[in-house]
C-alpha positions as CSV (number, residue, x, y, z in Angstrom):
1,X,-17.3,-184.5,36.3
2,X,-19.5,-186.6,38.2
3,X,-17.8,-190.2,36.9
4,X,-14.3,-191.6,36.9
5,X,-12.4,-190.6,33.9
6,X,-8.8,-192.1,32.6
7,X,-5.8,-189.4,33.2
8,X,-4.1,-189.9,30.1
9,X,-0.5,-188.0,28.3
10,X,-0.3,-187.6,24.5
11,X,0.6,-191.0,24.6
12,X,-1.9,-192.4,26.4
13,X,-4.7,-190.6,24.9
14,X,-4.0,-192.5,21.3
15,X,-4.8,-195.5,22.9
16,X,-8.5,-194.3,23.5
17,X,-11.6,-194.0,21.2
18,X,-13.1,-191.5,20.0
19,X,-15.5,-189.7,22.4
20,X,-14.1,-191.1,25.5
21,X,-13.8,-188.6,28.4
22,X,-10.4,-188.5,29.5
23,X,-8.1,-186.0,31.7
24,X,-5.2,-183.8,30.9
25,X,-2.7,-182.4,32.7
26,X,-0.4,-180.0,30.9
27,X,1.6,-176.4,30.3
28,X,-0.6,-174.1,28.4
29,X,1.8,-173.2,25.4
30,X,-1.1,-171.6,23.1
31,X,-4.1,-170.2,23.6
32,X,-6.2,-168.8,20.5
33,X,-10.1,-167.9,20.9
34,X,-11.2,-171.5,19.4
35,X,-8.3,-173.9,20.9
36,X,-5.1,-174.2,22.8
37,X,-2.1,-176.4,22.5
38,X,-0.6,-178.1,25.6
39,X,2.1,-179.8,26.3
40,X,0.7,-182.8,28.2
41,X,3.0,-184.3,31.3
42,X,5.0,-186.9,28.4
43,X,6.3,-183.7,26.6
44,X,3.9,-184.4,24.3
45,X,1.0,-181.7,22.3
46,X,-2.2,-181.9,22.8
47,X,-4.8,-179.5,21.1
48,X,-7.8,-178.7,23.2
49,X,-10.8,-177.4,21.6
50,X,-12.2,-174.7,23.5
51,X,-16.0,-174.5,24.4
52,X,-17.7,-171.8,23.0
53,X,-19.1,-168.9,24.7
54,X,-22.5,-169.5,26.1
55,X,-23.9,-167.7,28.8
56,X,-23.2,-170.7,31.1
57,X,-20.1,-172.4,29.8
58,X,-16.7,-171.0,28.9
59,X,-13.3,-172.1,28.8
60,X,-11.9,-170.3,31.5
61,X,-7.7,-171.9,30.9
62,X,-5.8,-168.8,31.8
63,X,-2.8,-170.0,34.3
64,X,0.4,-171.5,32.8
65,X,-0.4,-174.9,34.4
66,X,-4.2,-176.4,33.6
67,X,-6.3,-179.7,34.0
68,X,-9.0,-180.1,30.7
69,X,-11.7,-183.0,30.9
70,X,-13.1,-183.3,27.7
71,X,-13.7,-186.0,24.9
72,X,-11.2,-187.9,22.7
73,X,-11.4,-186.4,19.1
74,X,-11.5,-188.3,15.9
75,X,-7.5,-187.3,15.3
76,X,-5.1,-188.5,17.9
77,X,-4.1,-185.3,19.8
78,X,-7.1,-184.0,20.4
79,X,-9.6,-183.1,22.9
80,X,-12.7,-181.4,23.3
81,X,-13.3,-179.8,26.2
82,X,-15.8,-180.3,28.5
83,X,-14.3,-178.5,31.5
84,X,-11.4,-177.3,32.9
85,X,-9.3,-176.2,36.2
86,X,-6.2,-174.2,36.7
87,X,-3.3,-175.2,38.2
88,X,-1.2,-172.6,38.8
89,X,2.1,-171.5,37.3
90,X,4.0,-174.4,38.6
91,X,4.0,-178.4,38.8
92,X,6.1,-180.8,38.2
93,X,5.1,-182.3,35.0
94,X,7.7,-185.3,35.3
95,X,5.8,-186.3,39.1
96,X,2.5,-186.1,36.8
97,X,3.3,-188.3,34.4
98,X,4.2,-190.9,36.4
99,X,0.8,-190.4,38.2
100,X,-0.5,-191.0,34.9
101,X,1.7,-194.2,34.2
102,X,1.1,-195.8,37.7
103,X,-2.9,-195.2,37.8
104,X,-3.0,-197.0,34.1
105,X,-0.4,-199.8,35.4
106,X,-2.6,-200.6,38.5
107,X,-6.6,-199.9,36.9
108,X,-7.9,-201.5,40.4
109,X,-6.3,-199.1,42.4
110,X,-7.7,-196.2,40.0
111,X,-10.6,-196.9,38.5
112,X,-11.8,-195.3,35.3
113,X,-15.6,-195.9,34.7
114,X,-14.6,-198.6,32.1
């Protein structure tokens, strides 16, 4: 994404309205063809709603450890993908979290397009 977005938890992304572009960090614990559930760096879920196949865009979440950018959904808890990165199949989801706590504790230091 070409403009700051908010890195949010489960927690975090309940404070948000609907259709904001946020960031998720979090352990991949399903995957289905339409959606997969993470568990964001708080320990809580978020579902992620998958983009569809198109020949230019397609969710491509296949390590353990992934980072979705997408858009707040009406419910709390979910997100609709806009893109996504793999992490790997290791990070420290407690050393996230706090990333996520400090950067909306200091909004100067990390801005978020807002």
């Amino acid at each position: 994404m070409d403009r700051p977005t908010p890195r949010v938890n489960a927690a975090k992304l309940a404070e948000y309205q609907t259709g904001k572009v946020v960031r998720v960090i979090g352990k991949v614990l399903s995957l289905e063809t339409e959606q997969a559930l993470l568990e964001a760096a708080d320990g809580g879920q978020v579902v992620v709603k998958l983009m569809k196949a198109t020949p230019r865009k397609d969710s491509n979440l296949s390590d353990t450890f992934v980072e979705v950018i997408g858009k707040k959904g009406s419910d709390d808890g979910v997100v609709t993908e806009l893109s996504s990165q793999n992490l790997g199949e290791s990070i420290d989801l407690e050393l996230a979290n706090k990333v996520v706590e400090l950067t909306h504790a200091y909004p100067d230091v990390f801005p978020t397009g807002e």
